[in-house]
C-alpha positions as CSV (number, residue, x, y, z in Angstrom):
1,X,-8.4,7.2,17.4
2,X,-8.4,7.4,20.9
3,X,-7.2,10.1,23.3
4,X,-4.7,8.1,24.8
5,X,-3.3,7.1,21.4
6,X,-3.0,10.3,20.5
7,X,-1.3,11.0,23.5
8,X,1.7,8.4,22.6
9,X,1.5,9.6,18.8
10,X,2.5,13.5,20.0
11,X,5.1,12.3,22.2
12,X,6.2,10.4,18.6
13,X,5.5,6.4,19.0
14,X,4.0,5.4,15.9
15,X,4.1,1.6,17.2
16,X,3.7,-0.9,19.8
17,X,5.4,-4.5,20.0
18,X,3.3,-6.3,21.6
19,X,4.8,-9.9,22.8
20,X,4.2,-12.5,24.8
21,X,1.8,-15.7,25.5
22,X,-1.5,-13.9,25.5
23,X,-4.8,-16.7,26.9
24,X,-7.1,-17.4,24.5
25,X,-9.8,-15.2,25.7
26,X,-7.9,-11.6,25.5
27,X,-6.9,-13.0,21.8
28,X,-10.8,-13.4,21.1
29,X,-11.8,-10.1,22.8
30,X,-8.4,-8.1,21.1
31,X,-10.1,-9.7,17.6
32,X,-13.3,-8.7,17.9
33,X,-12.8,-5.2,19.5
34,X,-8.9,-3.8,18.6
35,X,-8.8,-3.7,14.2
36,X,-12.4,-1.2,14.3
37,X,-10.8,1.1,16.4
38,X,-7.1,1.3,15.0
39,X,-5.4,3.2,12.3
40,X,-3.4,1.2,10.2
41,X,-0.6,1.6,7.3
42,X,2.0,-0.2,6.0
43,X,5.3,0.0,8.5
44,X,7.9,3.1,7.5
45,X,4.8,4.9,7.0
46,X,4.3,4.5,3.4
47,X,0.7,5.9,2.2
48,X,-1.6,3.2,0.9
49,X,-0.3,2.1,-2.4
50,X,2.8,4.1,-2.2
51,X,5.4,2.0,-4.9
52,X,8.0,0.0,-2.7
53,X,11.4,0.8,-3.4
């Protein structure tokens, strides 16, 4: 993760909503470059394969 992520996770934001119209390049370059470098797990913070209740 990087530093500046860490950096809104201690101050307690686990999320970002991200909205808007975004142009087709800066979905192309989010694509190929954002997933690799995120952490991700199912919203409420549920461990991987945690039983839904």
């Amino acid at each position: 993760m990087r530093p500046w992520a860490r950096a809104y996770q201690a101050l307690g934001i686990g999320a970002f909503i991200l909205s808007g119209y975004p142009q087709a390049t800066e979905c192309d370059l989010f694509a190929r470059h954002g997933p690799p470098r995120m952490e991700h797990r199912p919203l409420g913070g549920r461990a991987p394969g945690a039983e839904f209740r």
